[in-house]
N, C-alpha and C positions, 0 to 999 in steps of 0.2 A: 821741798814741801813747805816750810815758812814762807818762801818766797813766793809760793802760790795761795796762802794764807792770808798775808799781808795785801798781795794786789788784791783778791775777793775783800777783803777788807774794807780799802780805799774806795771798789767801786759802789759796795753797801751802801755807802758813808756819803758818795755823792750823788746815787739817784734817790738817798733818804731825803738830801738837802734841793735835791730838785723835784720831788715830788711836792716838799714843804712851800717851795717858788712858785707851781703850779696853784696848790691850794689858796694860796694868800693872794695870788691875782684872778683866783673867783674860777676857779676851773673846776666846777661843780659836776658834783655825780647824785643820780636818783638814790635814795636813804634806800636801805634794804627793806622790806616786806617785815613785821613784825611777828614776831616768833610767842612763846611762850610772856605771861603777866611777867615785869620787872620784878616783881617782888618774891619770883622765884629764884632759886637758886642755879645754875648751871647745870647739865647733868657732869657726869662723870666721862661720858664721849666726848663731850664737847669740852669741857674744861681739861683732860689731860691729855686733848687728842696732839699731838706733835708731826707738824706736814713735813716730809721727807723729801724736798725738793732735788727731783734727779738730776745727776752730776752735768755740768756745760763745761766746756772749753771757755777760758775768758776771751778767745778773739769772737767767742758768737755772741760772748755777755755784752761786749763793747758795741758790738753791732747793732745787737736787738735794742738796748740802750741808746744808741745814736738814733735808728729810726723811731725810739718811741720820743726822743724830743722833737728832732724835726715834724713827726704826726701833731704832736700835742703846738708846736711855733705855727704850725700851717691852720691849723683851728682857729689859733686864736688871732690869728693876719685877718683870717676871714670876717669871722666875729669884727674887729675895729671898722673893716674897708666896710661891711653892709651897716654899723652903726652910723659912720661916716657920710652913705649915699642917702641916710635914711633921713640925716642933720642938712644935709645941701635939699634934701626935695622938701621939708619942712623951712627952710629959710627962703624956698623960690614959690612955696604958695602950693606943693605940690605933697602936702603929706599924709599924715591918717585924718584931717576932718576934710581933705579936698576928695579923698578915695573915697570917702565914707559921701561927699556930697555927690560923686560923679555913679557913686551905688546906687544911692535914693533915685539920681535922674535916669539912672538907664531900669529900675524896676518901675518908676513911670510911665517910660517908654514902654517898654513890655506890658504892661497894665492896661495903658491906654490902646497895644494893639490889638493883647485879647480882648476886651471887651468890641471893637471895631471888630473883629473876626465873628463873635458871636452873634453882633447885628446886623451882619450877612448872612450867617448864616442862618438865623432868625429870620427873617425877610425872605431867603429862598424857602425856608420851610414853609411859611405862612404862602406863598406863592404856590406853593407843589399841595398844598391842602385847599387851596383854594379848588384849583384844577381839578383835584378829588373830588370836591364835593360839587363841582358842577359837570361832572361825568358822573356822579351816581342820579345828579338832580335828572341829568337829560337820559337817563338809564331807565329811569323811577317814572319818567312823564312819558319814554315809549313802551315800559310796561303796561300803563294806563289806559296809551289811546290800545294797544293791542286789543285786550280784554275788555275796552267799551265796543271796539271793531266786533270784536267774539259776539257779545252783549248784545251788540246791533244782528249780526246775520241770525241769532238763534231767534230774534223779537219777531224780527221778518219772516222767518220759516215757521214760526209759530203763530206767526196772524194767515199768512199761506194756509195751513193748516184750519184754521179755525172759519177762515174763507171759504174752505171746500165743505168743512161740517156743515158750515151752516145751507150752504149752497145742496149739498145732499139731504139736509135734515128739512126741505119743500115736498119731498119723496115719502119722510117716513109718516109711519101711523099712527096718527095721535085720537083723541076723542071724536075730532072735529071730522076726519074723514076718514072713521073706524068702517062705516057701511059701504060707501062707497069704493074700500080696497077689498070689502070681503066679494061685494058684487063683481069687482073686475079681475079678482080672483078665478071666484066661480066661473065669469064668462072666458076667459081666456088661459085655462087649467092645463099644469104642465108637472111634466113625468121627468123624475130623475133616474131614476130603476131603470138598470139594464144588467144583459146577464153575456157573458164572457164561456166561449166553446174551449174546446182544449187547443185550439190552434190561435187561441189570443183574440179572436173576433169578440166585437161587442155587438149584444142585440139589444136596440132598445125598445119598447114597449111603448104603443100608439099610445098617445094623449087620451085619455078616455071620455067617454061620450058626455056630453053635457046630458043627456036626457036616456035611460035606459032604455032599449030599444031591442026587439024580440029576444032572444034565448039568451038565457044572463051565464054569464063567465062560468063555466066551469070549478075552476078551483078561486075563490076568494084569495086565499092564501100566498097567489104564486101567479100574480099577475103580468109578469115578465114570461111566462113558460107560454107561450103563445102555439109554440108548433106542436108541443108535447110526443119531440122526438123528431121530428123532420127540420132540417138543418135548411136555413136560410141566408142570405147571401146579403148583407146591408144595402140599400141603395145609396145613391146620393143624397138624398133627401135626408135620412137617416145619417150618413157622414155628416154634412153640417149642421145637424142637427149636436151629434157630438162634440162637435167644435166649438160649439156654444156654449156646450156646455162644460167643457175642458175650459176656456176661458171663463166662465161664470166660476168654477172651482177656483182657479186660480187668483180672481179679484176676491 
């Protein structure tokens, strides 16, 4: 039991004094996180808390001690060789103001090709709006001729129009040949009155006499009732006579 007291002992003693070789050649750790003002006192956890380190075998103390020097000798190999490559590329022209200049040139470069990118693409925008607006120009000018096109046939159909009125309106009755329509009226006097049998026939009623002439009509009233009950049979004369006047209706 001494004997395993005394080696625990000796190896305390020397990963004390290698921890202390560590620190003095700058083998530095992040400072802990700040707890409670200095000006306080400890608590009572804290200050009489006592760590209970669970029992090892001293062949694993030796072990895990050897690997923690070799870890901590391999850090610090590293640490010299990259301080080393970092002293040769500063003595050959190649260090932090040559990286820092070869930065500035390649954000140049990027620089110089966005804005080149932009004034392409700039240029094709300006191109594709142009196209635009000379598809709406020629959009907007056969909107125009369309509806002067419209413009024009409704001009024409309505001088058409106005051609026929006036060309009808030699016909119609004004002041000036008020006597003269009522005389050719009178001389040339026509019957629209006709009267319809139960089988669809139409009768129409003679033109009546320009001048009355022996026994006068029977009924005023009912100048179509010609037979007054005897059924008569239309002639020809009387068909086109219709005709005329089915087309007179319809004009």
């Amino acid at each position: 039991m001494l004997g395993q007291t005394s080696l625990s002992r000796r190896l305390l003693t020397a990963e004390v004094a290698l921890c202390v070789h560590a620190h003095s050649r700058n083998f530095r750790r992040r400072p802990p996180n700040q707890g409670k003002p200095p000006i306080l006192p400890p608590s009572k956890k804290v200050l009489y808390h006592v760590v209970h380190v669970p029992w090892q075998s001293p062949e694993d103390v030796k072990e895990l001690l050897w690997r923690r020097h070799v870890y901590n000798n391999a850090v610090m190999s590293l640490k010299e060789i990259f301080r080393q490559e970092i002293q040769q590329a500063e003595a050959a022209g190649k260090g932090v103001e040559s990286m820092r200049e070869e930065e500035d040139a390649e954000l140049n470069r990027l620089i110089a090709e966005n804005e080149r990118v932009n004034r392409e693409m700039a240029e094709a925008r300006a191109r594709k709006e142009e196209e635009e607006w000379k598809e709406t120009q020629r959009e907007i000018l056969k909107e125009i001729d369309e509806a002067l096109q419209k413009q024009h046939s409704v001009a024409k159909e309505a001088t058409a129009e106005v051609r026929d009125a006036i060309a009808r309106s030699r016909d119609f009755v004004n002041e000036e040949n008020l006597e003269a329509k009522i005389m050719e009226a009178l001389e040339n006097p026509k019957v629209y009155d006709f009267a319809i049998d139960r089988q669809g026939k139409k009768y129409y009623d003679p033109p009546p006499a320009k001048y009355q002439e022996g026994v006068p009509t029977r009924q005023k009233g009912r100048l179509f009732d010609r037979t007054l009950g005897t059924q008569q049979a239309p002639d020809a004369k009387d068909e086109s006579h219709s005709e005329k006047l089915a087309d007179v209706s319809k004009v």
